[in-house]
Backbone as a chain_set.jsonl record, in Angstrom:
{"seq": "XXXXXXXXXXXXXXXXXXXXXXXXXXXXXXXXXXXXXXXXXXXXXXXXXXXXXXXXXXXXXXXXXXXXXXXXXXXXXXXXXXXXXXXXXXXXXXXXXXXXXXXXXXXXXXXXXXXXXXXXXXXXXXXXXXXXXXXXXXXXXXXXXXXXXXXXXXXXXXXXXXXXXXXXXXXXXXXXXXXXXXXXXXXXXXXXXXXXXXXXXXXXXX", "coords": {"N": [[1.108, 13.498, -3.162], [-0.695, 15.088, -0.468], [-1.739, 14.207, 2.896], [-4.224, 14.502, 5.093], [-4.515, 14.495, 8.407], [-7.164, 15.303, 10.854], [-7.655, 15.015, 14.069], [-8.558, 11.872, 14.535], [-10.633, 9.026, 14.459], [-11.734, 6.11, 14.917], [-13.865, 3.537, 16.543], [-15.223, 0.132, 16.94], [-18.236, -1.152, 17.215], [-18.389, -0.451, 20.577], [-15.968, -0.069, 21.169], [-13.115, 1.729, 21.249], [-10.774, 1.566, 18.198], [-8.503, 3.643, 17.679], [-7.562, 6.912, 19.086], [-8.053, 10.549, 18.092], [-5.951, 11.393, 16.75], [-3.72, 13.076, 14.809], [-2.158, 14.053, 11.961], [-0.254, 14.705, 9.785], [0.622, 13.2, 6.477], [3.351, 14.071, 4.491], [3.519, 14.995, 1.129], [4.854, 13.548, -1.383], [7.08, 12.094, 0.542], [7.932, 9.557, 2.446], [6.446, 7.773, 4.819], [5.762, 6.142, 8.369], [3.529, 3.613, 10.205], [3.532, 2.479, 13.086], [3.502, -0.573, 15.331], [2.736, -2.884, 17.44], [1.244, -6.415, 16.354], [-2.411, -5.989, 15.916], [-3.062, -3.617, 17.38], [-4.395, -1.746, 15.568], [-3.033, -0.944, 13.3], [-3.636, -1.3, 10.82], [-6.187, -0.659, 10.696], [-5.822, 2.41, 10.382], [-4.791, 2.437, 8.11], [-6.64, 1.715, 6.413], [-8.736, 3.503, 6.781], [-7.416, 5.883, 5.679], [-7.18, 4.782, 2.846], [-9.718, 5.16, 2.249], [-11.234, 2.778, 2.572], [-12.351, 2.475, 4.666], [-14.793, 4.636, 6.656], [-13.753, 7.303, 9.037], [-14.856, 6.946, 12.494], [-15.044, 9.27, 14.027], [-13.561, 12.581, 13.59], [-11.281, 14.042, 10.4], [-10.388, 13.483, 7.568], [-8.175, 14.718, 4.712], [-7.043, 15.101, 1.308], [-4.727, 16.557, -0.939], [-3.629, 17.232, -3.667], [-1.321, 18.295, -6.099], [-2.019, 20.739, -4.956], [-4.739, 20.683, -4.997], [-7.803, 19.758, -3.871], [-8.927, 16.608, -3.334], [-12.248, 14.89, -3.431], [-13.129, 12.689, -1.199], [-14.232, 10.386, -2.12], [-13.086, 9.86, -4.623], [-10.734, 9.265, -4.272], [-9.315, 6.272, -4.82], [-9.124, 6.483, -7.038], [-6.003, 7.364, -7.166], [-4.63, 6.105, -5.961], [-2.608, 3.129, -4.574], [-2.624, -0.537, -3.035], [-1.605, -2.245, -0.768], [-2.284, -5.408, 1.388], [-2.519, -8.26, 3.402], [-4.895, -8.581, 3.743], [-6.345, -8.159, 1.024], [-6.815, -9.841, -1.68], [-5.005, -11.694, -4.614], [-7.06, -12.613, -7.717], [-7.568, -15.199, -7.858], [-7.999, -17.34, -9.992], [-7.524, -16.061, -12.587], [-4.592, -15.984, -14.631], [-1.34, -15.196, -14.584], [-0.773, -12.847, -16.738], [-3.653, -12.46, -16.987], [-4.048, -11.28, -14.851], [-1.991, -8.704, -14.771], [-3.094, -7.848, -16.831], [-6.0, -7.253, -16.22], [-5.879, -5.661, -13.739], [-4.521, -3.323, -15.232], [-6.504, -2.164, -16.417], [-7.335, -0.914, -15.386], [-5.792, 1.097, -13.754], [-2.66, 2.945, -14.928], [0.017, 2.219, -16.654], [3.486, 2.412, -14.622], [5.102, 4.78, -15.945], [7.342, 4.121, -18.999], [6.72, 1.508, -18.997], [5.371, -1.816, -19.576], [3.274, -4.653, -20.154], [5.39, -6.726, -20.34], [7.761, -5.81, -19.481], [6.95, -5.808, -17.106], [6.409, -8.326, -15.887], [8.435, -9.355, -16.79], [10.707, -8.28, -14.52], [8.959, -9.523, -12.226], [10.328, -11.744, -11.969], [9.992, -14.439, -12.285], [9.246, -15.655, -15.465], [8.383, -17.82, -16.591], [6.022, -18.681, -15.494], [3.903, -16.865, -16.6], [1.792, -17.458, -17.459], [0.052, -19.266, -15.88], [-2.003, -20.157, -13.462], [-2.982, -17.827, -10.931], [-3.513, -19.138, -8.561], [-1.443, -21.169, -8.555], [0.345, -20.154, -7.762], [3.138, -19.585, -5.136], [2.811, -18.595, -1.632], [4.98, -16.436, -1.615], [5.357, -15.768, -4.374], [2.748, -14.598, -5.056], [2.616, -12.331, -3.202], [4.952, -10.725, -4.321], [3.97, -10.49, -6.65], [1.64, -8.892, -5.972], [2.801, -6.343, -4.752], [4.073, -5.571, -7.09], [1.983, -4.978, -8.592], [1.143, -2.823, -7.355], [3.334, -0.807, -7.088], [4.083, -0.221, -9.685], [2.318, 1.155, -11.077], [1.162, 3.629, -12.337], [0.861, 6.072, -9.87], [-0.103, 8.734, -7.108], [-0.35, 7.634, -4.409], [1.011, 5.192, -2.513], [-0.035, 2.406, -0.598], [0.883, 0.716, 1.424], [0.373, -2.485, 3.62], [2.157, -4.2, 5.731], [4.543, -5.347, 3.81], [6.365, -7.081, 3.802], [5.637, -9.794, 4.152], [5.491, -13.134, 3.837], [7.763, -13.259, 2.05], [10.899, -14.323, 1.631], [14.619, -14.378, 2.146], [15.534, -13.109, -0.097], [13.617, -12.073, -1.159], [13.04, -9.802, 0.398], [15.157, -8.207, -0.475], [14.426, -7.764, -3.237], [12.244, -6.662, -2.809], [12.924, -4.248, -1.288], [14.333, -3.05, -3.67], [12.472, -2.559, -5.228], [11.477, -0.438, -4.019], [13.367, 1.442, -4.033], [14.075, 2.187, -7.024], [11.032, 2.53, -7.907], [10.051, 4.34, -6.358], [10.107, 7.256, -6.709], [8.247, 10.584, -7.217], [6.704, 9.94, -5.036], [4.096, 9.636, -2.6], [4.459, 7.512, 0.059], [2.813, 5.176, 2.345], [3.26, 3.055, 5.142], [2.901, 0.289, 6.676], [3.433, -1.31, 9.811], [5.347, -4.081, 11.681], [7.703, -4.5, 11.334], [9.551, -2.717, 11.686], [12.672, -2.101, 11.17], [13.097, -3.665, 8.543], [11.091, -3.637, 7.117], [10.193, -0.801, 6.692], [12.369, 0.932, 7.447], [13.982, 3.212, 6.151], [11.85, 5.03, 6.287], [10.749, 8.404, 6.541], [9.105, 9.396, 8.618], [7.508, 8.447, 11.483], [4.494, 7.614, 12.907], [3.491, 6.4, 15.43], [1.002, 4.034, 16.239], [0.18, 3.275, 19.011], [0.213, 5.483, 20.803], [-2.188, 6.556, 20.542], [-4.467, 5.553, 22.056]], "CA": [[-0.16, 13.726, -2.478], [-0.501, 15.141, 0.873], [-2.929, 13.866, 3.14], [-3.768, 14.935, 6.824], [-5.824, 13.403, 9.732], [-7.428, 15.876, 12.041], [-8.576, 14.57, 15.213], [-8.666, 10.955, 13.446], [-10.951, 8.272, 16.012], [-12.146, 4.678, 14.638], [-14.294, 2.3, 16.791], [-16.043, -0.665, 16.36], [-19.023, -1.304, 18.834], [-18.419, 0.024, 21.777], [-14.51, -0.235, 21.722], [-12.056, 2.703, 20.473], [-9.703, 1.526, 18.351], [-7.686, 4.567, 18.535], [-8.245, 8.071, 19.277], [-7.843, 11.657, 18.039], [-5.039, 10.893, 15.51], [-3.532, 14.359, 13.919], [-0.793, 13.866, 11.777], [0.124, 14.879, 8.174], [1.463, 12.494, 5.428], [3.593, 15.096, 3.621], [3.839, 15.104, -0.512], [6.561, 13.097, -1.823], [7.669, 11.041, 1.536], [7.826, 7.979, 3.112], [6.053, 7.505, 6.506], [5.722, 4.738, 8.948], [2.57, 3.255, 10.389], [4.225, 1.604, 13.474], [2.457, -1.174, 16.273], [2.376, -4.452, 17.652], [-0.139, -6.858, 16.123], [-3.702, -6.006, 16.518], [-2.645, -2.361, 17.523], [-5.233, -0.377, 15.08], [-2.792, 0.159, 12.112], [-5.011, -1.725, 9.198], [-7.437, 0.209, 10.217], [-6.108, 3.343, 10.503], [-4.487, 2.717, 6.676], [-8.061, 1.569, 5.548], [-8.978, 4.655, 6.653], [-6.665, 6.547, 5.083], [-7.883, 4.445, 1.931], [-11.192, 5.106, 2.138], [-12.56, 1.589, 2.414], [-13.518, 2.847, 6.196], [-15.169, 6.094, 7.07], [-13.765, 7.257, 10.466], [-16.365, 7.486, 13.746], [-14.784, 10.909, 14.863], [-12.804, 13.639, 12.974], [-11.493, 14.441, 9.245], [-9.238, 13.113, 6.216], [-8.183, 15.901, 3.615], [-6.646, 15.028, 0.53], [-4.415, 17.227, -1.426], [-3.033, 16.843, -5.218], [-0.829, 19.732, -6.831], [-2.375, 22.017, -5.032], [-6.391, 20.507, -5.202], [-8.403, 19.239, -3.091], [-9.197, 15.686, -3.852], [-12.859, 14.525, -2.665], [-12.806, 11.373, -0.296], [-14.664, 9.46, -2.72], [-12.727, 9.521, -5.679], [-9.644, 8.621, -3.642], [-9.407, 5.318, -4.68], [-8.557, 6.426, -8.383], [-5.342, 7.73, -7.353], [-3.561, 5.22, -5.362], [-2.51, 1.426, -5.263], [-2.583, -0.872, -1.739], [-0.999, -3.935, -0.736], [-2.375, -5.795, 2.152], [-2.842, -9.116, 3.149], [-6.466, -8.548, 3.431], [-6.696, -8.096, 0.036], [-6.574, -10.955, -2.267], [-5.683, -11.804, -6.173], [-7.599, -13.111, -8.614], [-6.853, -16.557, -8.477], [-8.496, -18.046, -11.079], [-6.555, -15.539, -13.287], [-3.412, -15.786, -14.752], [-0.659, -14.136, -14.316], [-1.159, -12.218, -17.845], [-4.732, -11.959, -17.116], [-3.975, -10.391, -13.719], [-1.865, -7.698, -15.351], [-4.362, -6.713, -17.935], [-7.352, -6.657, -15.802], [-5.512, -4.571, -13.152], [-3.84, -1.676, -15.963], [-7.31, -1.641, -17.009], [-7.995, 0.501, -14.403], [-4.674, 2.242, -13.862], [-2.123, 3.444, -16.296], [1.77, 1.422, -16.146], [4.275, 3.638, -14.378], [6.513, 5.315, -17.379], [8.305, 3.265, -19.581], [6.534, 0.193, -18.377], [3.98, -2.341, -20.42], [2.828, -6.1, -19.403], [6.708, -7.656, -20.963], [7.993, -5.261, -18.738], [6.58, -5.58, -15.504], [6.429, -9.668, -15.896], [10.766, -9.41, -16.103], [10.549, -7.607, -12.642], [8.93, -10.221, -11.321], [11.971, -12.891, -11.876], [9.183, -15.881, -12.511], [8.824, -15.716, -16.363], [7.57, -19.217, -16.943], [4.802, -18.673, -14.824], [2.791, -16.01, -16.906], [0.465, -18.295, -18.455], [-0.21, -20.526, -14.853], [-3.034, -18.904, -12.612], [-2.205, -17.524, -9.424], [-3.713, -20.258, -7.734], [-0.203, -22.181, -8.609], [1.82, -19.386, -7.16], [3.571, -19.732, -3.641], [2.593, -17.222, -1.004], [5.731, -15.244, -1.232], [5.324, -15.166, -5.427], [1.53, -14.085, -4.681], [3.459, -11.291, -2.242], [5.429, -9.916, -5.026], [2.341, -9.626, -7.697], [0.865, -7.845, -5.379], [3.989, -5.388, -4.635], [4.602, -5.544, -8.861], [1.145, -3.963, -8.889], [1.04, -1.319, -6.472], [4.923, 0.13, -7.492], [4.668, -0.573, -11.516], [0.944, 1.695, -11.397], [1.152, 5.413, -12.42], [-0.615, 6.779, -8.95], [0.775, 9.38, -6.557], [-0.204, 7.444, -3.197], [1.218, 3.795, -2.63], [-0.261, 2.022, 0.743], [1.627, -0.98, 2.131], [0.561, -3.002, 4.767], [3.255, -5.804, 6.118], [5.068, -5.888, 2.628], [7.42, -8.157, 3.453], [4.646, -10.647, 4.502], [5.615, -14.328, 2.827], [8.722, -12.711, 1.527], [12.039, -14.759, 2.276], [15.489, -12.658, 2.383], [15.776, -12.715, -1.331], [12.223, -11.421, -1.583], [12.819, -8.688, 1.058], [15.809, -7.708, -0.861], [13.405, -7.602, -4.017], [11.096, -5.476, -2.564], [13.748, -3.083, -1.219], [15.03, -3.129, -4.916], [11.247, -2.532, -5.722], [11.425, 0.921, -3.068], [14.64, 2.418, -4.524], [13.573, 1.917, -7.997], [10.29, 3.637, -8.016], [9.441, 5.177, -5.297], [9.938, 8.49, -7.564], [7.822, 11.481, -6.498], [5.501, 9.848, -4.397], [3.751, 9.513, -1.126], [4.214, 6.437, 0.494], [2.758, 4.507, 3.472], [3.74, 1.374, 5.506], [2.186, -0.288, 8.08], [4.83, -2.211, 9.742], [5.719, -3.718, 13.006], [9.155, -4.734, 11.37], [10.323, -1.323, 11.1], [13.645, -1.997, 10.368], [13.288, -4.353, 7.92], [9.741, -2.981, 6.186], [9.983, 0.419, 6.748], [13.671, 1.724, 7.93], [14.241, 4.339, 5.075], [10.812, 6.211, 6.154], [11.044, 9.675, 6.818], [8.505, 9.924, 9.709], [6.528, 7.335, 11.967], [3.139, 7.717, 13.44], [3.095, 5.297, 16.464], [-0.543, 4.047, 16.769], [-0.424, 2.703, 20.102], [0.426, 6.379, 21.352], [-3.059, 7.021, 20.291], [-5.505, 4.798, 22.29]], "C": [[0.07, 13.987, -0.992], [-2.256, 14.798, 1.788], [-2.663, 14.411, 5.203], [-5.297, 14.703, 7.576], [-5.891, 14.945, 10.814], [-8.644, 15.304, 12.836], [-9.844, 13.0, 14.813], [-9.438, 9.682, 14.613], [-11.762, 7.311, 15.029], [-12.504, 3.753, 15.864], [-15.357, 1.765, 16.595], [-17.055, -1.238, 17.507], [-18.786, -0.2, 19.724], [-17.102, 0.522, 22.112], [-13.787, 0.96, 20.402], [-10.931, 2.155, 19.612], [-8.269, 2.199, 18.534], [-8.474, 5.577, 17.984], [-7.981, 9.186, 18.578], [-6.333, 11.939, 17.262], [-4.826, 12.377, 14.322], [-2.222, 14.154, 13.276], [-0.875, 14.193, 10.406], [1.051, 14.127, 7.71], [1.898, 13.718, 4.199], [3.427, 13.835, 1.971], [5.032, 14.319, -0.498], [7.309, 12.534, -0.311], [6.878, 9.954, 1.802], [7.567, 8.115, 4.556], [5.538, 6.044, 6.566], [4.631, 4.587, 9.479], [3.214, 2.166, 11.563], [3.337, 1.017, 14.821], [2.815, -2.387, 16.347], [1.258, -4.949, 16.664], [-1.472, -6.421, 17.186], [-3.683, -4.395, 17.205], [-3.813, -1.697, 17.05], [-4.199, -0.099, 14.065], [-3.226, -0.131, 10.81], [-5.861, -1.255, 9.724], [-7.506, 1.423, 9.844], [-5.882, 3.685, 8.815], [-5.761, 2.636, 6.012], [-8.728, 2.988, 5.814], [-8.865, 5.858, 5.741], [-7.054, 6.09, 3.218], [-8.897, 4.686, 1.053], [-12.313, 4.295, 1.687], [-12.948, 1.92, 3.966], [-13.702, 3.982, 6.112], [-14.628, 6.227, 8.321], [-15.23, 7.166, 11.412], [-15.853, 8.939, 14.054], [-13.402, 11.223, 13.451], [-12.158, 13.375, 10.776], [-10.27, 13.632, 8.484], [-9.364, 13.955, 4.927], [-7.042, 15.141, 2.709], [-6.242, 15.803, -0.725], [-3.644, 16.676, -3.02], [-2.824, 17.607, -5.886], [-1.758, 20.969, -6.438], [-4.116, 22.028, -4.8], [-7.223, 19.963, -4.482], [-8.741, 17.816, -3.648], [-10.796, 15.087, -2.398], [-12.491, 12.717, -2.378], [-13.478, 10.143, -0.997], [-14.145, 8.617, -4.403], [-10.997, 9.202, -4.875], [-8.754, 7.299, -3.906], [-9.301, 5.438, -5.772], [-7.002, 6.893, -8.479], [-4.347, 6.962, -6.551], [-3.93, 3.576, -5.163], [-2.468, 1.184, -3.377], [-2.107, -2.177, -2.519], [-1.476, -4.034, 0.872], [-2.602, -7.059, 2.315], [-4.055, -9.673, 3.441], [-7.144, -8.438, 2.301], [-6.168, -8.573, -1.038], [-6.581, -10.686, -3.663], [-6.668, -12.342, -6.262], [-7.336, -14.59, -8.943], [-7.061, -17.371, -9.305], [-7.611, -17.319, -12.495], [-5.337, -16.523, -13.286], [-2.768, -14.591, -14.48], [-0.64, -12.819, -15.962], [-2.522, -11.625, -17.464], [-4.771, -10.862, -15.725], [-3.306, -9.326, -13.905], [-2.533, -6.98, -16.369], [-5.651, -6.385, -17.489], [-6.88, -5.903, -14.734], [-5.108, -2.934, -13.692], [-5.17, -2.123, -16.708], [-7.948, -0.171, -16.214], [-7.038, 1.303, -13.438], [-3.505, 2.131, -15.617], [-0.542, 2.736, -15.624], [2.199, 3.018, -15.617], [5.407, 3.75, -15.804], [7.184, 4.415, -17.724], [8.24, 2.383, -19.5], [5.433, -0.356, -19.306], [4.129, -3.733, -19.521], [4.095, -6.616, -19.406], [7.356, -7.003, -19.627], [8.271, -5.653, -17.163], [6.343, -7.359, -15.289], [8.308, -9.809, -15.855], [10.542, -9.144, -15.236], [10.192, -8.653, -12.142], [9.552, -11.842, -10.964], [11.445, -14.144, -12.042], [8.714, -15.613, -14.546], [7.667, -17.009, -17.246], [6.464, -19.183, -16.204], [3.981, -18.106, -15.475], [1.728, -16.791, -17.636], [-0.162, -19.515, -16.988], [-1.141, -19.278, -13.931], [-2.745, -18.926, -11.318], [-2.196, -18.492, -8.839], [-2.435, -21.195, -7.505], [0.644, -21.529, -7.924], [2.016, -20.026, -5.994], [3.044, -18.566, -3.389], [3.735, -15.749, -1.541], [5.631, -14.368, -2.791], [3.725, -14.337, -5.497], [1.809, -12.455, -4.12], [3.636, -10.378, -3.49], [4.758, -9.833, -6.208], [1.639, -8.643, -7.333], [1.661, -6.174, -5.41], [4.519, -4.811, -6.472], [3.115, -4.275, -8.985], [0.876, -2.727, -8.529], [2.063, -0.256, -7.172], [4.441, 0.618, -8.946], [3.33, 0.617, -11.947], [1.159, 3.199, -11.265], [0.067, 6.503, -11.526], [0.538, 7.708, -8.15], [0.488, 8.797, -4.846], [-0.003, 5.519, -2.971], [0.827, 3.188, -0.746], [0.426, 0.472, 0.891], [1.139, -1.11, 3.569], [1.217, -4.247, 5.114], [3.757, -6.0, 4.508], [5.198, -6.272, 2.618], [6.427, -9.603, 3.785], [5.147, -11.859, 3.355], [6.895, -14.07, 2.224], [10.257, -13.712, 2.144], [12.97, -13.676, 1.682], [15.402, -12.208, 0.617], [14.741, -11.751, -2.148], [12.183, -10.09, -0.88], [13.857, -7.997, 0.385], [15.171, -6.848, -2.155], [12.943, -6.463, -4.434], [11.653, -4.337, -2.006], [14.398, -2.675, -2.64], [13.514, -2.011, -5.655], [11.436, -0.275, -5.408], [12.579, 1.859, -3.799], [14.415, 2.779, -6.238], [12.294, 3.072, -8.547], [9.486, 4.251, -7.472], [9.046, 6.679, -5.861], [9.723, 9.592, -6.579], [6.611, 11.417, -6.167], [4.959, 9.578, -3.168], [3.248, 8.309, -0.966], [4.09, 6.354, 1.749], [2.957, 3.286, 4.144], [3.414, 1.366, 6.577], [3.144, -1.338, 8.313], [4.683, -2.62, 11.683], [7.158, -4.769, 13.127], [9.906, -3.613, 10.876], [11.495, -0.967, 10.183], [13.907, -2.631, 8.759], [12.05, -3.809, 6.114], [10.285, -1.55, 5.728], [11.388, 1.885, 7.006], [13.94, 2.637, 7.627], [12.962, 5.483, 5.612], [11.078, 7.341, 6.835], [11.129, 9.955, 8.469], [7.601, 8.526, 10.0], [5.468, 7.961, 12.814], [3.119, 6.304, 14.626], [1.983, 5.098, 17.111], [-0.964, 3.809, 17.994], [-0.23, 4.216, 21.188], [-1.262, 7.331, 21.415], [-4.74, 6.811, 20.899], [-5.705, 5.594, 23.569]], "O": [[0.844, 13.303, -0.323], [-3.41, 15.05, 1.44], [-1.755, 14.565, 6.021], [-6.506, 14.739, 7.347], [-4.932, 15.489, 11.36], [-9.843, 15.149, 12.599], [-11.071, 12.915, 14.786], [-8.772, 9.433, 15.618], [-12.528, 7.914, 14.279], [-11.545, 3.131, 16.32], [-16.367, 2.348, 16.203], [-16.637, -1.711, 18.564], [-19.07, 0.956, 19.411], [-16.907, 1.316, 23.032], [-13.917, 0.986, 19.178], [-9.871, 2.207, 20.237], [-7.282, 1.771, 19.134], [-9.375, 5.597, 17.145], [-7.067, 8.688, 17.921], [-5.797, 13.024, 17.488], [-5.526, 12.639, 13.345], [-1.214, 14.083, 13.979], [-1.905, 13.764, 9.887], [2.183, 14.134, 8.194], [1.164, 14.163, 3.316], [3.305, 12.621, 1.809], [5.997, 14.433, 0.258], [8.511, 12.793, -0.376], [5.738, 9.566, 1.547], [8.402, 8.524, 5.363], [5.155, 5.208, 5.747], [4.156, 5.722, 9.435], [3.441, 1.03, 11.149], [2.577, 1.792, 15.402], [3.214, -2.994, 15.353], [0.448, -4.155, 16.185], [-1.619, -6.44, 18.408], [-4.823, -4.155, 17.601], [-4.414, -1.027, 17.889], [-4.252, 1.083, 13.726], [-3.196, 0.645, 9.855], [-6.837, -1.436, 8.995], [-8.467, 1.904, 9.244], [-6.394, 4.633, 8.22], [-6.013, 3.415, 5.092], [-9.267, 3.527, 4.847], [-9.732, 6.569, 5.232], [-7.181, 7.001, 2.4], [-9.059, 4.568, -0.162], [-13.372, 4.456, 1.079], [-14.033, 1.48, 4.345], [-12.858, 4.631, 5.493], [-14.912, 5.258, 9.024], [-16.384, 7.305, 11.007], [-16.751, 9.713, 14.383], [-12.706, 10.485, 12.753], [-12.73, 12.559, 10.053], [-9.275, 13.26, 9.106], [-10.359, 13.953, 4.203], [-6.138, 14.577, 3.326], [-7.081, 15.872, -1.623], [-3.175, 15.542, -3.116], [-3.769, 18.017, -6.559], [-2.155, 21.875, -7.171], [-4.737, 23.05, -4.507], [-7.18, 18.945, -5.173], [-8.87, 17.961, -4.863], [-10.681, 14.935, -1.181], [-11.882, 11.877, -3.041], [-13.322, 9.012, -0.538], [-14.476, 7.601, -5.013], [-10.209, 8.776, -5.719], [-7.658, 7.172, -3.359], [-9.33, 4.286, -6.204], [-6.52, 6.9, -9.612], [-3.175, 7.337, -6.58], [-4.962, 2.958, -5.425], [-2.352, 2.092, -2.554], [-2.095, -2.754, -3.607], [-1.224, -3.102, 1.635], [-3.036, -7.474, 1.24], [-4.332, -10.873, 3.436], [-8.368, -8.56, 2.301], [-5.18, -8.024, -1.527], [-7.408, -9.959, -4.215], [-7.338, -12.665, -5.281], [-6.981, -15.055, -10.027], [-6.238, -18.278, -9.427], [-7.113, -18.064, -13.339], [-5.05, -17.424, -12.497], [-3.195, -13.461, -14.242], [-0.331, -11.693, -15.571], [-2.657, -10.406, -17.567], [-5.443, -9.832, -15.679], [-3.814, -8.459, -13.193], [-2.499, -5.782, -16.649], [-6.377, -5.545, -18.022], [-7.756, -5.048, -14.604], [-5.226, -1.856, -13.11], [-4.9, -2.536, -17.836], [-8.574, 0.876, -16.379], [-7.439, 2.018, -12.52], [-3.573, 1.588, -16.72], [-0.146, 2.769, -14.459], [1.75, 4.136, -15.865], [6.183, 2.97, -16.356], [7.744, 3.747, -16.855], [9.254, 1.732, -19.749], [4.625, 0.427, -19.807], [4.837, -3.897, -18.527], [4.27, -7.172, -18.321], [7.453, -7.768, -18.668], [9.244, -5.749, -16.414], [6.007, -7.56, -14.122], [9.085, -10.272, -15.02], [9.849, -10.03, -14.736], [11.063, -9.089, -11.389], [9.318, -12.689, -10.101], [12.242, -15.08, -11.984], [7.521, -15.339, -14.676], [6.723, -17.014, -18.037], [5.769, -20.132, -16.567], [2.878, -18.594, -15.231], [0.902, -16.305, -18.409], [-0.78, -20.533, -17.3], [-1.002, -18.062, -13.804], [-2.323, -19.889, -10.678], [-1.129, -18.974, -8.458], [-2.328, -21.884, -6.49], [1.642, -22.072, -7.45], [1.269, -20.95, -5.672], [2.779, -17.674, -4.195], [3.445, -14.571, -1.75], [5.711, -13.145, -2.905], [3.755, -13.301, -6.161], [1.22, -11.502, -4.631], [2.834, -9.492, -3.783], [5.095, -8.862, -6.885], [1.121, -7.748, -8.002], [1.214, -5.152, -5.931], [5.188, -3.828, -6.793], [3.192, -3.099, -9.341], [0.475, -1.777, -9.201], [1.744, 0.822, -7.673], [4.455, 1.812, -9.244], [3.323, 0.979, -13.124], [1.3, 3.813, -10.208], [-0.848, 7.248, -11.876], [1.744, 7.59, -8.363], [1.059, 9.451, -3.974], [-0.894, 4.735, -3.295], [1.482, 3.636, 0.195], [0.23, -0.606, 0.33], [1.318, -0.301, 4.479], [0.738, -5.314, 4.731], [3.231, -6.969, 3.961], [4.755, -6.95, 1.691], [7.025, -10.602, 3.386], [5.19, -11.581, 2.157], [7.201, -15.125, 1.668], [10.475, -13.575, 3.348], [12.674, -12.645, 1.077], [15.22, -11.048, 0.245], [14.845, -11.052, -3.156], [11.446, -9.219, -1.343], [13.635, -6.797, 0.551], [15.279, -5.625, -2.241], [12.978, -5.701, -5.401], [10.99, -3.308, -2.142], [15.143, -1.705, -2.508], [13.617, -1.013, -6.367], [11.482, 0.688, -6.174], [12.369, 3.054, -4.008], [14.72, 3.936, -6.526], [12.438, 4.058, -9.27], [8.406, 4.68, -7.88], [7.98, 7.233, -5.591], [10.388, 9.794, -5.563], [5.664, 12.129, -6.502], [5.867, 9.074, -2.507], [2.195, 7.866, -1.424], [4.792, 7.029, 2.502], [2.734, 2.315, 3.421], [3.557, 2.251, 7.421], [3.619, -2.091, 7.462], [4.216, -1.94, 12.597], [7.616, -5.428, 14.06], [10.68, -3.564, 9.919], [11.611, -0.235, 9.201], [14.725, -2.173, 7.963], [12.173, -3.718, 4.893], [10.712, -1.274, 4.607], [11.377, 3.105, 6.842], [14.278, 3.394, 8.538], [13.106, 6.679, 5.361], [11.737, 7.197, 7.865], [12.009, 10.328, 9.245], [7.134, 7.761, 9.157], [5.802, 8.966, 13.442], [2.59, 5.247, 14.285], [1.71, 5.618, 18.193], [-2.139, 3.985, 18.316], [-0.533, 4.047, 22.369], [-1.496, 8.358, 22.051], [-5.77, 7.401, 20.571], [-6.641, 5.327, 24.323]]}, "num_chains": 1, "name": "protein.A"}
């Protein structure tokens, strides 16, 4: 999926968070989303989402060739943020079947599957609520990757993640990244984001 910001401007009240934001997320790469805390780059990904509307200028969405309107957006790609919470009353079973109700596994993948990957087997019957943050982390990251979409949004992956978990989730990136367009909001570049193609530095934008 290619997606492209012309003349891209978000604020809230009175206050800009940033401005005039032109940049293209090619097809098939990895770009960076890079900032201090509090910067403007969860917003500019929610943007990019389309759980915000901008205040000023455009978001085009392309798919083999098609235009994709801004409202159906949100059938073709997965997010991870830590604004956006499981199911905790779920299980871990029930949290994989009510999520691939409303995407499709990536290839070659079913619930048995994508529960190995996440290296906690004895857990699938205990509801999130029991998890740790960092196993919470990598449910989240299990869902986004393991989901047959062509746009994957990360914000702060490694969030809760100790090294074994950041290794994981780099395991996660090499794995099945495939042929798709990914984003990362990061302001541990090296560690989140290092491999990405191209960075967008939001604070260049205010």
């Amino acid at each position: 999926m290619k997606i492209q910001l012309e003349q891209i401007g978000k604020k809230f009240n009175t206050e800009w968070i940033f401005r005039n934001v032109s940049f293209t997320f090619e097809d098939n790469t990895v770009s960076a989303i890079l900032g201090r805390n509090g910067s403007g780059k969860s917003t500019l990904v929610q943007v990019v989402s389309g759980n915000l509307h901008p205040t000023a200028g455009s978001v085009t969405y392309t798919l083999n060739g098609k235009i994709i309107p801004g409202d159906d957006i949100f059938r073709h790609l997965t997010m991870v943020a830590p604004y956006l919470e499981l199911i905790e009353d779920f299980t871990l079973q029930e949290m994989l079947r009510f999520h691939f109700s409303f995407k499709h596994y990536y290839p070659g993948y079913d619930s048995a599957s994508v529960t190995a990957l996440l290296e906690f087997p004895t857990m699938k019957h205990k509801q999130i609520r029991q998890f740790s943050s960092g196993m919470k982390q990598r449910v989240k990251l299990v869902l986004a990757f393991l989901s047959d979409v062509p746009l994957i949004l990360l914000d702060e992956p490694t969030m809760n993640l100790d090294k074994a978990g950041i290794d994981w989730y780099l395991g996660l990136v090499n794995n099945f990244r495939g042929n798709r367009t990914m984003i990362i909001c990061s302001n541990l570049h090296q560690t989140e984001s290092g491999f990405a193609s191209r960075a967008l530095e939001i604070e260049d934008y205010k």
